[in-house]
C-alpha positions as CSV (number, residue, x, y, z in Angstrom):
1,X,-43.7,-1.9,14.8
2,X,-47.3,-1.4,13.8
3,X,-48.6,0.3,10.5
4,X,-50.2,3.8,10.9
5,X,-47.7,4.5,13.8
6,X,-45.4,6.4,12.2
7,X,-43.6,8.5,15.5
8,X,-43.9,4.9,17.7
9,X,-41.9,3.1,14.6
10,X,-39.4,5.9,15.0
11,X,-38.8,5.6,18.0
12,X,-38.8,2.4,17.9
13,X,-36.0,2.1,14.8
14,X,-33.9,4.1,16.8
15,X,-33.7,2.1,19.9
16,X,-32.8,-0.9,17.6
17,X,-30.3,0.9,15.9
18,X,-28.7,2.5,18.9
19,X,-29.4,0.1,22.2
20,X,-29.8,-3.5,20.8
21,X,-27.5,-3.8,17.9
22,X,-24.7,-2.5,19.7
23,X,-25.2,-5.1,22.5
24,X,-25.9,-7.9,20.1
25,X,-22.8,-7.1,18.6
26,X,-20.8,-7.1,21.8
27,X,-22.6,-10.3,22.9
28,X,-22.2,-12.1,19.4
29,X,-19.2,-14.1,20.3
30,X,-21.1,-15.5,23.4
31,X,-24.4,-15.9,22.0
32,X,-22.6,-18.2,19.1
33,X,-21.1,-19.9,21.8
34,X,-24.9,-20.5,23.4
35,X,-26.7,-21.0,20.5
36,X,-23.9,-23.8,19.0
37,X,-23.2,-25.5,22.7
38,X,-27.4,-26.3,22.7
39,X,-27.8,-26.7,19.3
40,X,-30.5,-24.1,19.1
41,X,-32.9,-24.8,16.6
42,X,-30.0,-27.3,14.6
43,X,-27.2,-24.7,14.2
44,X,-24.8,-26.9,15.2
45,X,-26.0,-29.0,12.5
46,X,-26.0,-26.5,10.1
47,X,-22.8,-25.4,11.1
48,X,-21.4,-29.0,10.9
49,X,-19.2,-28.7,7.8
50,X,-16.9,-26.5,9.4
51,X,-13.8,-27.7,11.1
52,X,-14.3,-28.4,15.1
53,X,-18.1,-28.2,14.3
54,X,-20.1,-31.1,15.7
55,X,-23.9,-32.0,14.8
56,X,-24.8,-32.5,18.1
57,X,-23.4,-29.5,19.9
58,X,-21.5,-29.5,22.8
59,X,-19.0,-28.0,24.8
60,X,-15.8,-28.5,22.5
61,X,-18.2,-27.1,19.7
62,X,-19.4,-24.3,21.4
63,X,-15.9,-23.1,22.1
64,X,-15.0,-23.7,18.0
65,X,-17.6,-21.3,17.4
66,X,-17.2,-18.9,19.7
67,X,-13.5,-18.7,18.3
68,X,-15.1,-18.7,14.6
69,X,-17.7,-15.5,15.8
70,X,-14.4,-13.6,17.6
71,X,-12.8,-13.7,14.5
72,X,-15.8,-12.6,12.2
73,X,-15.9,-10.1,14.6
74,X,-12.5,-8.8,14.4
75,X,-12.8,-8.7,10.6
76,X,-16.1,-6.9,10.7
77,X,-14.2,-3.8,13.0
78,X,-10.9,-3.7,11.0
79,X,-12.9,-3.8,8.0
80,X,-15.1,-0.6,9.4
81,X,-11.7,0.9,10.9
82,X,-9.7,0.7,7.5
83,X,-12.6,2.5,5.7
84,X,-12.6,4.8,8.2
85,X,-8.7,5.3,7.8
86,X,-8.8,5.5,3.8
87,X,-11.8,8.2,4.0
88,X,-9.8,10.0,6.0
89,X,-6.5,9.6,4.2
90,X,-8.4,10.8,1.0
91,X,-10.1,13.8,2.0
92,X,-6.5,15.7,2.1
93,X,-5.5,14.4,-1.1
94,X,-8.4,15.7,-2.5
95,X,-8.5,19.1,-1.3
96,X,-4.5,19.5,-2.7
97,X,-5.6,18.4,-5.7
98,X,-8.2,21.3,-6.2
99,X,-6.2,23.8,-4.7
100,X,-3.5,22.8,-7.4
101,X,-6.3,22.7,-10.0
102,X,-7.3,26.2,-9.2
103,X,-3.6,27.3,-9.1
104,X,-2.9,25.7,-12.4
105,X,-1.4,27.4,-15.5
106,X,-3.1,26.4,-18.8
107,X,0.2,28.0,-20.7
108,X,2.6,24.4,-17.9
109,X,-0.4,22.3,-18.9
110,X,0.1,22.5,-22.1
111,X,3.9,22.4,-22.2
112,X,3.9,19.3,-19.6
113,X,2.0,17.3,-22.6
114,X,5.1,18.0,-24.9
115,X,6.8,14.7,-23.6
116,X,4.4,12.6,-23.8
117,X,3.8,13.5,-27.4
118,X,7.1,12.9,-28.7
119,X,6.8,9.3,-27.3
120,X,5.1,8.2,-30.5
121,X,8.0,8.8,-32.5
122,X,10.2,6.4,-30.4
123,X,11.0,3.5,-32.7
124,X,8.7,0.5,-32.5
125,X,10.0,-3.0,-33.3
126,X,9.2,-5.1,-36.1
127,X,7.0,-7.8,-33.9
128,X,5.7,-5.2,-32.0
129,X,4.0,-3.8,-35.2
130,X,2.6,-7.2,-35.9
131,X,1.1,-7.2,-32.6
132,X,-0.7,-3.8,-33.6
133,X,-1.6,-4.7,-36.7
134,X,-3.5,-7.8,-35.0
135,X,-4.9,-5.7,-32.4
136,X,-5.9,-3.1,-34.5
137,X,-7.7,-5.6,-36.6
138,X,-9.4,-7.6,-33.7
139,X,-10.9,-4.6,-32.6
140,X,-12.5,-3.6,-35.4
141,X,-13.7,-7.7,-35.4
142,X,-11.8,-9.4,-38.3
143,X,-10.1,-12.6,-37.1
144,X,-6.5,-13.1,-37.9
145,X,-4.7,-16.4,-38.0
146,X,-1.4,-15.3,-38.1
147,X,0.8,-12.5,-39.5
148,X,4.8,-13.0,-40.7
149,X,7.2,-11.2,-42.7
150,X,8.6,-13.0,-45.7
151,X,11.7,-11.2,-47.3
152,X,9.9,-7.3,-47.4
153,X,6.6,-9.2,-47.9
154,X,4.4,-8.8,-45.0
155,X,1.7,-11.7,-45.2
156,X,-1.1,-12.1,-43.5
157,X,-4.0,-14.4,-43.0
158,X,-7.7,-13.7,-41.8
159,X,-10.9,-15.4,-41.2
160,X,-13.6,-14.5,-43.8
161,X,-16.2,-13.2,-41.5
162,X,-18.3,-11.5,-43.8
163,X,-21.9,-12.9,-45.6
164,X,-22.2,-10.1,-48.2
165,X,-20.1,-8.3,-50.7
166,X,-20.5,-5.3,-48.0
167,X,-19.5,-6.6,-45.0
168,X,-16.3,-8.7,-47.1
169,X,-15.3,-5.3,-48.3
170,X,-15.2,-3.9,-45.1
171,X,-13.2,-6.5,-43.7
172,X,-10.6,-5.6,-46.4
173,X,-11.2,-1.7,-45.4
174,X,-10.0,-2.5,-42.1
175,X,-7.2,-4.7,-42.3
176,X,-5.8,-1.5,-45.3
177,X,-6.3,0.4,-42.4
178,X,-4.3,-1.2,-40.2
179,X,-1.2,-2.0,-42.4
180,X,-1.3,1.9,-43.6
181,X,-1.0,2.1,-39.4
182,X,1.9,-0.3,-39.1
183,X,3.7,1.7,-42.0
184,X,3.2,4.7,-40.8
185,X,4.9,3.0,-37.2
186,X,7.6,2.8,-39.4
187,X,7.4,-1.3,-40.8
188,X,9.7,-1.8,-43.7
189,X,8.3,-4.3,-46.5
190,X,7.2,-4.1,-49.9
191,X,3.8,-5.1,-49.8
192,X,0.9,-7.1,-47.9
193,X,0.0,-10.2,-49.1
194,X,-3.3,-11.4,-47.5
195,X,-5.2,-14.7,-47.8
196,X,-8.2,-15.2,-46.7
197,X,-9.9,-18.3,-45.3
198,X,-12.9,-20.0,-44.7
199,X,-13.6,-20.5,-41.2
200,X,-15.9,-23.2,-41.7
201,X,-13.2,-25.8,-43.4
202,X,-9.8,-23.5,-43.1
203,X,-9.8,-23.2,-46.9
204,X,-7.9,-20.8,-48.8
205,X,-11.1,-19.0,-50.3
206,X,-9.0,-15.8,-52.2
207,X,-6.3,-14.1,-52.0
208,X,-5.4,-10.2,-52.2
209,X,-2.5,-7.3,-51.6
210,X,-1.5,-3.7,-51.0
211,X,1.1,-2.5,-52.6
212,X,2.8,-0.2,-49.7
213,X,3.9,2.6,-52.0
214,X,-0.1,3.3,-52.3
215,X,-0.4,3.5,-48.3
216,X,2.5,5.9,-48.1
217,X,1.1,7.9,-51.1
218,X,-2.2,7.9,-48.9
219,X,-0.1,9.1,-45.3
220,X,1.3,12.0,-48.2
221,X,-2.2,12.9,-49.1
222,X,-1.7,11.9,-52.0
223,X,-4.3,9.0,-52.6
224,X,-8.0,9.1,-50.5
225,X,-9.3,5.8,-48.7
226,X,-11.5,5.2,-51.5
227,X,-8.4,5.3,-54.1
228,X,-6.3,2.7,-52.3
229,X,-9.6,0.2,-52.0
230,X,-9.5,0.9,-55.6
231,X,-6.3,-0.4,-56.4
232,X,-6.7,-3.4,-53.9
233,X,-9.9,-4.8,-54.9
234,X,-8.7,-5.5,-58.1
235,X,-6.1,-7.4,-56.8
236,X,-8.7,-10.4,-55.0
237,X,-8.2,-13.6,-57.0
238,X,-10.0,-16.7,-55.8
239,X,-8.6,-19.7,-54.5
């Protein structure tokens, strides 16, 4: 191809893409076996670390790769011919699913979602809601070490994260949150007794509760976020 040539390059593009890659394909197998047998420009050496491949070339390595470029070859086409069998599995799929779309009734939308609704009231075990309350708490990035229940004490402990008063409040915030969540799922204790630990040395550095009547007054309405923080931060004792 030269620059400035624009229709010549075409032309040119399109005889590679249509005349010489589909014989070079064809002929791969048999040009590896070639190229391999003579050792052209050290591909057998290249070549050498795989099995039935000799530095030098040869015959007996010549046939190895010819059997290594067949199958290369055979994975190349039923690659191309399982695309081409997925694109056309798909298209039909797709077109029924728009059709149905368009034939939809918002009023059975709406009524189909009843079911899966009523799934959050199914009962949730007692270390299940541990697991949540964990979860719930990793997310929001406070650390727990561990989480038990202790008679109709549910205790808890958490890596102090936290550098200012801020960010150690809303560490406390967020594990509230989560044990107003795991009440609400329906866990039965008294209260949440939480220590808090360094994470440099394991140290007990304070410890803190929440009194589970004031998250159930809070899932009544009765008490805001900001009145239950107020009742727990009293609570924080040092170690």
């Amino acid at each position: 191809m030269k620059a400035g040539h624009r229709l010549r390059n075409t032309v040119v593009g399109i005889g590679y893409v249509f005349v010489v890659l589909p014989i070079v394909v064809v002929l791969f197998p048999l040009l590896a076996v070639w190229a391999v047998e003579s050792n052209y420009r050290n591909v057998a050496g290249r070549l050498s670390g795989l099995p039935g491949i000799d530095s030098g070339g040869g015959v007996q390595t010549g046939f190895a790769a010819g059997l290594y470029a067949l199958a290369l070859w055979g994975v190349i086409l039923w690659s191309g011919m399982l695309y081409v069998d997925l694109g056309a599995e798909s298209e039909p799929n797709g077109a029924e699913s728009e059709s149905n779309g368009a034939e939809s009734d918002p009023a059975a939308t709406i009524d189909e979602t009843g079911p899966a609704d009523e799934s959050i009231d199914e009962d949730i075990s007692e270390a299940e809601l541990l697991v949540l309350f964990e979860t719930i708490a990793s997310q929001w990035g406070v650390e727990v070490i561990s989480t038990e229940m202790v008679d109709d004490t549910f205790t808890v402990e958490y890596y102090v994260g936290g550098e200012t008063e801020e960010e150690v409040t809303s560490e406390i915030g967020t594990l509230i949150g989560a044990y107003i969540d795991i009440v609400e799922g329906g866990l039965e204790s008294d209260r949440m007794d939480v220590t808090a630990v360094d994470e440099d040395d394991d140290s007990d550095e304070a410890y803190w509760h929440v009194e589970s009547d004031w998250a159930e007054a809070y899932l009544a309405g009765e008490l805001s976020e900001e009145d239950v923080l107020d009742r727990v931060l009293p609570t924080v004792e040092s170690a």
